[in-house]
PAGUGU-262509 format. One line per 4 residues: their letters; for each residue x, y, z of C-alpha. Coordinates in Angstrom, 3 decimals, padded with zeros to 6 digits, m for minus. Each point is the difference from the previous one (the first is absolute). Layout:
<nodes>
a = X:Y:Z  ...
</nodes>
This chain:
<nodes>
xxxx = m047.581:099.537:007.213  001.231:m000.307:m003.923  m000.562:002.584:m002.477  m001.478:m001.207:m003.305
xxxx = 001.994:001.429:m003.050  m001.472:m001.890:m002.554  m002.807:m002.860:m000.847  m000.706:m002.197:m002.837
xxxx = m002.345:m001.736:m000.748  000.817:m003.511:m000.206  m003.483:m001.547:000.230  m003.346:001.659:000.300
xxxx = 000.292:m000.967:003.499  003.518:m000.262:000.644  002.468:003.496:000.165  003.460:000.111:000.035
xxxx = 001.659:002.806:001.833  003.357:001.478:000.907  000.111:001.387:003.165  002.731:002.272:002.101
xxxx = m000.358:m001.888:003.572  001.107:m002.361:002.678  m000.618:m003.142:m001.383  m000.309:m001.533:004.131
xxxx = m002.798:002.691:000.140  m002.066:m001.406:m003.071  m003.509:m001.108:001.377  m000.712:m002.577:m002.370
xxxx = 000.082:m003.496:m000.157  003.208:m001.343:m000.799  003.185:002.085:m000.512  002.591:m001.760:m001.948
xxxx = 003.823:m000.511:001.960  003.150:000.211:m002.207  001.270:m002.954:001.634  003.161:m002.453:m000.491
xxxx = m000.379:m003.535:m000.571  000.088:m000.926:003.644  m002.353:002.741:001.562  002.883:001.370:001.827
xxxx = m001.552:003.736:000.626  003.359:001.523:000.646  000.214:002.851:m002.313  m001.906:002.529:m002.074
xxxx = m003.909:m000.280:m000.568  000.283:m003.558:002.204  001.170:001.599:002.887  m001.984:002.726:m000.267
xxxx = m002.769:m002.314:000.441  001.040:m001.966:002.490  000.949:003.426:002.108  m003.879:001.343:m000.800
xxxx = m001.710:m003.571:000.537  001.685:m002.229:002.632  002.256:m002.739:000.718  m002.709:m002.491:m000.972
xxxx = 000.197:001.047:m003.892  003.384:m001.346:m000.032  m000.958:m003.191:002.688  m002.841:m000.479:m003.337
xxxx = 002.706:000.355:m002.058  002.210:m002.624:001.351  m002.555:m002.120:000.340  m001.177:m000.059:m003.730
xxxx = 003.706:m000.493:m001.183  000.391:m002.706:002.785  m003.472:m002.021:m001.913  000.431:001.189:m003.002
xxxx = 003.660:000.696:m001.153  001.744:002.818:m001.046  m002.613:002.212:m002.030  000.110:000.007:m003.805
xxxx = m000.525:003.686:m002.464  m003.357:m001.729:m001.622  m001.266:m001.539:003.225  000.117:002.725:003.070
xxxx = m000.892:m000.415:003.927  m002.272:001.623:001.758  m000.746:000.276:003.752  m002.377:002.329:002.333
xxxx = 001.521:003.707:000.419  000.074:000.006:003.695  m000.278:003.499:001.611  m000.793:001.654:m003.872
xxxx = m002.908:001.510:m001.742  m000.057:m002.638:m002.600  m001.611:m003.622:000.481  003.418:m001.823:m001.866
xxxx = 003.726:000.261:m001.405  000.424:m001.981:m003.166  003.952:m000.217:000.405  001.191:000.550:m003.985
xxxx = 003.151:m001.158:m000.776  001.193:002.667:m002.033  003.601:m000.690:m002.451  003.526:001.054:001.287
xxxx = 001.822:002.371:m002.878  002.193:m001.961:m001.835  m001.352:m004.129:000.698  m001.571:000.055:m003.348
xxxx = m003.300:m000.333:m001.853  m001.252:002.895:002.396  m002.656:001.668:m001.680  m001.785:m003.419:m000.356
xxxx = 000.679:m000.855:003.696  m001.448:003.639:000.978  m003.200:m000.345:m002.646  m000.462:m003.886:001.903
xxxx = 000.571:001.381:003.825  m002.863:003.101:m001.256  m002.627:m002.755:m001.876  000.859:m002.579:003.257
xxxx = m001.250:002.501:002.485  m002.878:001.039:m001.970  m000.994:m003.545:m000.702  000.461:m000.934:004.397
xxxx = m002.166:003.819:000.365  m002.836:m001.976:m001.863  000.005:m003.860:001.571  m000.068:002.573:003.342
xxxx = m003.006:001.445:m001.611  001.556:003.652:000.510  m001.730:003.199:m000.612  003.038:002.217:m000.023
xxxx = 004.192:m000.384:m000.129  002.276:002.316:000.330  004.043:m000.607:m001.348  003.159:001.562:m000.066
xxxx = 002.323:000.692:m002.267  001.504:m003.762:000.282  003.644:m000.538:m000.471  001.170:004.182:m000.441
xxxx = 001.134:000.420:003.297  002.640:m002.040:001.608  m000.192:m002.988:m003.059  001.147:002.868:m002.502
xxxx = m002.278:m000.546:m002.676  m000.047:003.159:m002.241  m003.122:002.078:001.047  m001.110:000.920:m003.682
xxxx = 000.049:m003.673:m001.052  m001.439:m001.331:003.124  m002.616:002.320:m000.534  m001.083:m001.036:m003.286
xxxx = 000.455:m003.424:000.755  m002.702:000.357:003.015  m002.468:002.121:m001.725  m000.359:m002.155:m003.088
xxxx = m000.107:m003.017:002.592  m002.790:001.246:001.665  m001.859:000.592:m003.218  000.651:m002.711:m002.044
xxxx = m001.452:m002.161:002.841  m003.079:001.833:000.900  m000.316:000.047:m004.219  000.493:m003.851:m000.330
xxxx = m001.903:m000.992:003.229  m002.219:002.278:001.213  000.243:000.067:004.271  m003.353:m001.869:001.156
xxxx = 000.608:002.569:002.866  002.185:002.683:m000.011  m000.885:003.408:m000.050  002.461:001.914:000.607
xxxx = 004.143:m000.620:m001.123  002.340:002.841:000.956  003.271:000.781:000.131  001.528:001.591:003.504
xxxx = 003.056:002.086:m000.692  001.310:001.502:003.202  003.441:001.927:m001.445  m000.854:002.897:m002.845
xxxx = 002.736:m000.923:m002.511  m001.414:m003.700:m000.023  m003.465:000.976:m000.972  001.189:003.077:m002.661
xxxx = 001.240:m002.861:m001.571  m002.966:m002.076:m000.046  m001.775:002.638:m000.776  001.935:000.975:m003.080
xxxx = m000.462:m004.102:m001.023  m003.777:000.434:000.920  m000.659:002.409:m002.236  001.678:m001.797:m002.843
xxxx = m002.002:m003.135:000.859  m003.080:001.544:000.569  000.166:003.106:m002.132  m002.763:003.095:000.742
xxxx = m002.340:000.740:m002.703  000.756:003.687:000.143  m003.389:000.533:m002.147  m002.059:m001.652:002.151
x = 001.187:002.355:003.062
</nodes>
């Protein structure tokens, strides 16, 4: 079970949250896998995943790149979550440190999954903290990359069915540092408290 720190309003229907949990414990619809090109789950939040949710996440996998090639930042995979709370993994390819053009290729893998969340006609999603773990991409700007992401795109196209984005931040040094972006993104009215 997560632990919400914060929520924002992103819609008058839609919240976005940062949360302190397991993100293979998130009961919503769709949790959103850090994944490489090739949806080879063998490390970090991917094989967390596939340890929590079965063999057939990555026989899914396979099978997607097998149809559909390897899997672009702007254009992510998704299959069912086998033995997991949540209904789908949209597999985000997040950007290596150091290949270039990254924040773009973060902001793209971020609007991509939102964008596959509503042609699945998803209520709720739940991501990581794509590419700060073992693709090295500084935690600050990965966080301020992600949150602006997330609400740019719910500002430019509202989600026909999302009602609920949040972010799932299992290690406390990862989400103080969201949470010291959060508050610069989405500043408290300290008169209105």
């Amino acid at each position: 079970m997560s632990t919400i720190r914060a929520t924002y309003p992103l819609s008058p229907t839609t919240p976005l949250e940062i949360a302190q949990g397991n993100l293979t414990q998130e009961a919503v619809d769709a949790i959103v896998n850090a994944a490489n090109r090739h949806l080879a789950h063998g490390g970090g939040v991917a094989a967390a995943i596939v340890r929590a949710g079965g063999s057939s996440i990555q026989r899914e996998s396979d099978a997607w790149v097998h149809k559909h090639g390897p899997v672009t930042n702007a254009d992510p995979a998704y299959t069912l979550a086998g033995k997991l709370p949540a209904r789908f993994i949209i597999h985000a390819v997040g950007p290596r440190q150091g290949e270039g053009d990254e924040d773009a290729k973060l902001a793209s893998a971020i609007q991509g999954s939102l964008r596959r969340g509503d042609e699945l006609k998803l209520k709720s999603i739940a991501f990581p903290a794509i590419s700060t773990g073992i693709f090295g991409f500084p935690k600050e700007r990965a966080a301020m990359v992600i949150l602006v992401a997330i609400k740019d795109y719910c500002d430019e196209m509202p989600p026909d069915y999302l009602q609920k984005v949040r972010m799932t931040i299992i290690d406390q040094p990862t989400l103080d540092v969201f949470h010291s972006v959060w508050e610069i993104i989405f500043p408290v009215d300290k008169g209105s408290e």
